[in-house]
C-alpha positions as CSV (number, residue, x, y, z in Angstrom):
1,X,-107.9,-3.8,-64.6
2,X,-107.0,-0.3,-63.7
3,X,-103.9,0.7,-66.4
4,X,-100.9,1.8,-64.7
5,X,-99.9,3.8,-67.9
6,X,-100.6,7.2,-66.4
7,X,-99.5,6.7,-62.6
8,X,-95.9,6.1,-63.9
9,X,-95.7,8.4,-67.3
10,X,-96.6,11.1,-64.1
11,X,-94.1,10.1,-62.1
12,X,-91.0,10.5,-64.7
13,X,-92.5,13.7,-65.8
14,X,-92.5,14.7,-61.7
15,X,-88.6,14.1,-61.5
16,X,-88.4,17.0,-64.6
17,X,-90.5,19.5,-62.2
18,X,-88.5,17.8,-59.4
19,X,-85.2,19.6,-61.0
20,X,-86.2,22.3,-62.7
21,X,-87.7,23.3,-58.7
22,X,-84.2,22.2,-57.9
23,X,-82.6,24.6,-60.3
24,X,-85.1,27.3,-59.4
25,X,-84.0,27.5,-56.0
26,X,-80.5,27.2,-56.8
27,X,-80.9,30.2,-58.5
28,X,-83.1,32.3,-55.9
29,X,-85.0,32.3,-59.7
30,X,-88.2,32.5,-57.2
31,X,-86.5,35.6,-55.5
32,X,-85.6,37.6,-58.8
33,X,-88.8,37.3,-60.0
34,X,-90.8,39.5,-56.8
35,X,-92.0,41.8,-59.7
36,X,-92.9,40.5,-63.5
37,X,-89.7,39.8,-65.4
38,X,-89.8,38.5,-69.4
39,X,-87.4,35.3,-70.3
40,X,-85.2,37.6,-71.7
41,X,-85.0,39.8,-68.7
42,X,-84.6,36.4,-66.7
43,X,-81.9,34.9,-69.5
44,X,-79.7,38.5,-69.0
45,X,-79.1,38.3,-65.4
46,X,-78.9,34.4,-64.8
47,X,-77.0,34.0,-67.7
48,X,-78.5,31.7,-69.5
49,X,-80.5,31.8,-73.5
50,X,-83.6,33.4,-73.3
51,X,-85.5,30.7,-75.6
52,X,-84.8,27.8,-73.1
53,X,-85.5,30.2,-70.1
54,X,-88.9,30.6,-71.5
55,X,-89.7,27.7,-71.6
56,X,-88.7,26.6,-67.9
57,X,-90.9,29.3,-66.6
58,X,-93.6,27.6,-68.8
59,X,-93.5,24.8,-67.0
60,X,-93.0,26.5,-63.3
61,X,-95.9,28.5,-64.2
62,X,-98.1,25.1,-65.3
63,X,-97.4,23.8,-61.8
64,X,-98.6,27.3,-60.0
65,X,-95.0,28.2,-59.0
66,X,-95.0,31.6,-60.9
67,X,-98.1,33.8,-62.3
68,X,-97.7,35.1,-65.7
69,X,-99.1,38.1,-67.6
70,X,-99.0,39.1,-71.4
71,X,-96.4,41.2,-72.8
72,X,-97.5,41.9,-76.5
73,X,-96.1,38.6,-78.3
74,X,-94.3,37.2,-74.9
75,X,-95.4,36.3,-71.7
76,X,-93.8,38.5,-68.5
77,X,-93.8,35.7,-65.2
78,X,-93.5,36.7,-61.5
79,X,-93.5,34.2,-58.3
80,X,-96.9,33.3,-57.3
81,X,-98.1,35.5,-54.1
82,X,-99.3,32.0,-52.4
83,X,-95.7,30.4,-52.8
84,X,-93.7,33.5,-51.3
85,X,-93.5,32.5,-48.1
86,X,-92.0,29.3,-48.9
87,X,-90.0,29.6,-51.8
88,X,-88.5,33.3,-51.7
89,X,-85.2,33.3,-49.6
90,X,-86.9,36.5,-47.4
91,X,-90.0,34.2,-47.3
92,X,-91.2,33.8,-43.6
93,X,-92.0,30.0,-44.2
94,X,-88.6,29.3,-46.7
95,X,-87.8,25.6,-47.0
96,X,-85.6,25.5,-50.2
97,X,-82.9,24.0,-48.4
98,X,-84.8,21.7,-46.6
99,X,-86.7,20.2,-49.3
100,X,-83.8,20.1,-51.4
101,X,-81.9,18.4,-49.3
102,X,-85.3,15.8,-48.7
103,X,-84.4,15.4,-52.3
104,X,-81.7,14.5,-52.5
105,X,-81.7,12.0,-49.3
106,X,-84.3,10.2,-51.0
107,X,-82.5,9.9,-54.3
108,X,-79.4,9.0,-52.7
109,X,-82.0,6.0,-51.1
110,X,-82.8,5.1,-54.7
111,X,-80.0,4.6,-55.6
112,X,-79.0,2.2,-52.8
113,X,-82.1,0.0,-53.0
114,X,-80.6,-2.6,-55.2
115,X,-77.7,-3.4,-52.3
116,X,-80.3,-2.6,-49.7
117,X,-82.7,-5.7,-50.9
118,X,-79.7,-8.3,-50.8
119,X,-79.0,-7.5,-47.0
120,X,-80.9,-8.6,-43.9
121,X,-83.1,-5.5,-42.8
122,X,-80.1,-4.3,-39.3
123,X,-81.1,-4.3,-36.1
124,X,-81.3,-1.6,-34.0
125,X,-78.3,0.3,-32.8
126,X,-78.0,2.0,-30.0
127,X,-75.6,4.2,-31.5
128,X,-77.1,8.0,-31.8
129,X,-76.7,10.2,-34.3
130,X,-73.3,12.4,-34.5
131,X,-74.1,15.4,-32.1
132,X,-72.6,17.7,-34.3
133,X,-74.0,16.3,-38.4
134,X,-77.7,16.4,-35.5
135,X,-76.9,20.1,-34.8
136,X,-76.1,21.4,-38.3
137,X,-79.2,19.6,-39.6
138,X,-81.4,21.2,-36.6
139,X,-79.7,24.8,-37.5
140,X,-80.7,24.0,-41.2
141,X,-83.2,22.0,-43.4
142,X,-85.0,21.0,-39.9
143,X,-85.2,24.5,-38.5
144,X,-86.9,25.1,-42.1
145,X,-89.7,22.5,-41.7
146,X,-90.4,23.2,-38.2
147,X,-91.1,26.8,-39.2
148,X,-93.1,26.3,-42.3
149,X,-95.5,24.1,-41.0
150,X,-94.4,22.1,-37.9
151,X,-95.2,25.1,-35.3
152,X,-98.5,26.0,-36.8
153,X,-99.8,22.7,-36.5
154,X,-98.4,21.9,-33.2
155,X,-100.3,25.5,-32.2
156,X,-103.2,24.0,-34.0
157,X,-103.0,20.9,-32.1
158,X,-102.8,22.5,-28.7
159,X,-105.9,24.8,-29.4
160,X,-107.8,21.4,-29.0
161,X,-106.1,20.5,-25.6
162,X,-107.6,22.2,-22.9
163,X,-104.3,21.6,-20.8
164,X,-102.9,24.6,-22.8
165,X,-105.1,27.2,-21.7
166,X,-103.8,26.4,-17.9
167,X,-100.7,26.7,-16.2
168,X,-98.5,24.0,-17.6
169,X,-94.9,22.9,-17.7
170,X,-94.2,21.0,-21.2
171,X,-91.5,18.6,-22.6
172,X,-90.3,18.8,-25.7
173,X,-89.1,15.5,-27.1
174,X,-86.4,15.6,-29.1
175,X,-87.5,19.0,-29.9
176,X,-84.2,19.8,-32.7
177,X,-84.4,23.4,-33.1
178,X,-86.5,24.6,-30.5
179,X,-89.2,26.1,-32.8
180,X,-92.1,24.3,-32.0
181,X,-91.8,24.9,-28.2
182,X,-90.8,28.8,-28.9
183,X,-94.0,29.1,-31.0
184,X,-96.2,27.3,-28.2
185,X,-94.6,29.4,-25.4
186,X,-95.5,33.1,-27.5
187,X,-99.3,31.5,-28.1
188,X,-99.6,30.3,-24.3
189,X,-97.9,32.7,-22.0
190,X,-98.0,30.3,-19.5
191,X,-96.2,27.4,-20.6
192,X,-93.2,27.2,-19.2
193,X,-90.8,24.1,-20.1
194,X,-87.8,22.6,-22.0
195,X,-86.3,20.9,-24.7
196,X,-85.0,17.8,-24.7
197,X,-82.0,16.6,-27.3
198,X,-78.6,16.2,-28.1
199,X,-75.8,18.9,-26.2
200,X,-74.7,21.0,-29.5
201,X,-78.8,20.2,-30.6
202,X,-79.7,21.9,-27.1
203,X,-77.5,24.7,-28.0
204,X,-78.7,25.5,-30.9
205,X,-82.8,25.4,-29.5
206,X,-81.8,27.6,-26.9
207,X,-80.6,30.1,-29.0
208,X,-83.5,30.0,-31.3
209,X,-85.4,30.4,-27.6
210,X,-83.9,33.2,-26.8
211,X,-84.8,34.6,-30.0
212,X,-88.2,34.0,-29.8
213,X,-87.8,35.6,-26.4
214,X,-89.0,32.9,-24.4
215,X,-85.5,31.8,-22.8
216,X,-86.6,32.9,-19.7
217,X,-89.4,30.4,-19.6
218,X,-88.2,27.9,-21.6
219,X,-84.6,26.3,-21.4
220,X,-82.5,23.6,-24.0
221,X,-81.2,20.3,-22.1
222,X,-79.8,16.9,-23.1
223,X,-80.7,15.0,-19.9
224,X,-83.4,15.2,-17.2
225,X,-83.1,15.2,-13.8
226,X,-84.6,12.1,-12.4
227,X,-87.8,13.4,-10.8
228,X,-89.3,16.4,-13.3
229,X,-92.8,15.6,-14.1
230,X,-94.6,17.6,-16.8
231,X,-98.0,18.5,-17.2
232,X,-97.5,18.1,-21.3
233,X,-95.4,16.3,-23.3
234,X,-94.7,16.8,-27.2
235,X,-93.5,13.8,-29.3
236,X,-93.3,14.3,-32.9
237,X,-91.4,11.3,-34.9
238,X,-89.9,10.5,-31.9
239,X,-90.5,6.6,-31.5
240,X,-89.3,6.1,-34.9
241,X,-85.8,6.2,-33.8
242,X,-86.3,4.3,-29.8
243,X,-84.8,0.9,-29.3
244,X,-88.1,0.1,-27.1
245,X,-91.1,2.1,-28.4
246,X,-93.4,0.3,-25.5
247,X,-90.8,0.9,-22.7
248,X,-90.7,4.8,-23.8
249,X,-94.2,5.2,-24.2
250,X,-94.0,3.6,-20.2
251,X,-91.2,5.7,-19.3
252,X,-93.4,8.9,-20.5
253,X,-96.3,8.1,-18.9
254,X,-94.0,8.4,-15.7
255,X,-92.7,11.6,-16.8
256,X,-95.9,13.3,-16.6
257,X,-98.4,14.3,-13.9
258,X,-101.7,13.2,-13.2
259,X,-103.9,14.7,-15.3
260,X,-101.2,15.3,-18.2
261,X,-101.5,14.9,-21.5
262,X,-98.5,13.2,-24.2
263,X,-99.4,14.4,-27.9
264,X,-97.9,11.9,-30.1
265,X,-97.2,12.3,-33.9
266,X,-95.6,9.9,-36.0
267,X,-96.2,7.9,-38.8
268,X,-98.9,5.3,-39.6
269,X,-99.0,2.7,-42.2
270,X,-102.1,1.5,-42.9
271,X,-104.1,-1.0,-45.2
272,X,-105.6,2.0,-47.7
273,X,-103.1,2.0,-50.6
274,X,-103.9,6.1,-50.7
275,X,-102.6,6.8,-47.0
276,X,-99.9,4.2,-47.5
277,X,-98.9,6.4,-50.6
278,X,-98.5,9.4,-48.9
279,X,-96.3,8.1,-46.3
280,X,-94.0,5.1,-47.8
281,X,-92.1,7.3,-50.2
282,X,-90.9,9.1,-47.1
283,X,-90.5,6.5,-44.4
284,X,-89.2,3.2,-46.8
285,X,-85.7,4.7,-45.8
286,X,-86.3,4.4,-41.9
287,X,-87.9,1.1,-42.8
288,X,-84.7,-0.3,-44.6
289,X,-82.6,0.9,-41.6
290,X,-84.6,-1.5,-39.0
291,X,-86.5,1.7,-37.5
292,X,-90.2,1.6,-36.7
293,X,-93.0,3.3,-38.7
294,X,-96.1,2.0,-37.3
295,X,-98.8,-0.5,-38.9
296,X,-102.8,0.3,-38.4
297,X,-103.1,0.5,-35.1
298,X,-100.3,-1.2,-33.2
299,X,-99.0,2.6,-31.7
300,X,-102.7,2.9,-30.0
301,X,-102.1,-0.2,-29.0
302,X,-99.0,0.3,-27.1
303,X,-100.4,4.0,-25.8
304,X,-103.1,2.1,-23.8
305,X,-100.5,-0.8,-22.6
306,X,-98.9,2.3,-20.9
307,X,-101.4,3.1,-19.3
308,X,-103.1,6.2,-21.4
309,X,-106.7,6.8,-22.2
310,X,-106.4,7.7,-25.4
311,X,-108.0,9.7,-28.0
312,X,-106.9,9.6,-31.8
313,X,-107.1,12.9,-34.3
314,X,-106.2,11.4,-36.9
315,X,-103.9,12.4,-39.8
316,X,-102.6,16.2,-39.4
317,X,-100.1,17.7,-42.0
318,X,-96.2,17.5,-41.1
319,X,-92.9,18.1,-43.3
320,X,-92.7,15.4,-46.0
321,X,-95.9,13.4,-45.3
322,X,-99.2,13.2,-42.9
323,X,-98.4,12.2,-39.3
324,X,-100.8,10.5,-37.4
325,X,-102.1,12.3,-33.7
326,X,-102.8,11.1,-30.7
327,X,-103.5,12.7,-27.7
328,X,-103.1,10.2,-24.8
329,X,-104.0,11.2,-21.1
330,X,-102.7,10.1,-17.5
331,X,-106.0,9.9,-15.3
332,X,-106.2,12.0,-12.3
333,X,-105.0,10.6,-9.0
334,X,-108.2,9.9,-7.1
């Protein structure tokens, strides 16, 4: 029998690192330190004693988060050129918010569990999310995500679907901020399409399409009219949060045009204790709220019911944990 000394010695030491980052980017620490600093310099501004301080960066540095030079008897520590991006304020790819607040939703969770495991699992509500808390969060920690690593692997997605490099009108599902479709629309100039989500949600992806300059090709709505077919369709984590998953997926396949393509991405619990690991931590919360995460391969399943043929990529990397892809087709009419 396998010990499980060092799985869980690992993961108390992981919540230190998981609030000293915390503190870190509390205190744009990351940001002061662009060019080498000593824990005294550090201590001065922040302040704070520099014999603690140097030790903190000891332990950001261990983890990668800051490089660190020699400074006669001390060490001098600057941010790490490879976290930049994601950890500096300026950083093209910042996510401090968003991962804080990831954080502490899933702490929050912890804490709740007890209660949680003496209550029948709910049933779905029909009941969507507050427009305006939906907005805020899209204008925020999801805006973040989607621009650290959502758009690029949506682009990275589409370079595999041959539908891209045509004349295509797409549909953003639930699309939040925007940011997906506005990165698609700059790589493909000839995607044209729209985002689908809440009213004050739709207003704030087509201001961030308008940013990207794409407004004129790409528009925000929170209803459909009744007969718009699309030759694409995005869904990322979308079906988590449908009454009906089957009767969407149906629905869907209706919404697009012979020949069109759905890309789903969501995520997919399966028997291998290493993929479950990467994605229960994240998804236990939907799980406790009566949502669906789906089991091996019950969302291929449903995909073909609909009427797709359909082709699975596998696991591609999202905000918080792998989602599962699949790119599903509606045969051409004959």
């Amino acid at each position: 029998m396998t010990s499980p000394l060092n799985l869980i010695e690992r993961l108390a030491a992981d919540s230190v690192l998981a609030d000293a980052l915390a503190l870190a980017l509390r205190t744009t620490l990351f940001d002061g330190l662009l060019t080498p600093q000593s824990a005294q310099q550090l201590a001065a501004q922040l302040g704070w004693h520099p014999a603690p301080t140097a030790h903190l960066l000891a332990l950001l540095w261990s983890f990668d988060l800051l490089a660190r030079e020699r400074d006669g008897d001390d060490y001098r520590y600057c941010t790490a050129a490879d976290v930049r991006p994601w950890l500096c304020q300026q950083g093209e790819r910042y996510l401090g918010e968003a991962w804080q607040y990831r954080l502490q939703a899933l702490r929050d969770f912890g804490q709740r569990l007890p209660d949680m495991l003496r209550q029948p699992l709910p049933g779905y509500s029909e009941q969507l999310p507050h427009d305006a808390a939906w907005a805020a969060a899209a204008n925020g920690q999801i805006a973040q995500e989607q621009r650290a690593l959502t758009a690029d692997t949506a682009c990275e997605i589409a370079s595999t679907v041959p539908r891209f490099r045509r004349p295509a009108r797409l549909l953003d599902m639930g699309g939040g901020p925007g940011l997906v479709s506005a990165a698609l629309a700059q790589r493909y100039p000839q995607l044209t399409g729209v985002v689908l989500d809440l009213p004050l949600t739709a207003a704030v992806a087509q201001g961030n399409l308008n940013a990207a300059g794409v407004g004129d090709r790409f528009s925000a709505v929170s209803e459909l009219g009744a007969d718009e077919r699309f030759d694409l369709i995005w869904c990322s984590s979308f079906l988590h949060f449908v009454a009906d998953p089957a009767q969407t997926l149906a629905e869907l396949y209706q919404r697009l045009k012979p020949g069109g393509v759905l890309i789903s991405a969501h995520a997919r619990l399966s028997d291998d204790p290493q993929q479950a690991r990467r994605v229960l931590p994240f998804f236990l919360p939907l799980l406790m709220r009566g949502k669906h995460v789906f089991r091996h391969d019950r969302l291929t399943q449903m995909l073909t019911d609909a009427g797709f043929q359909v082709e699975d990529r596998g696991e591609r990397p999202f905000p918080m944990s792998p989602l599962h892809v699949h790119c599903a087709f509606r045969e051409e009419q004959s």
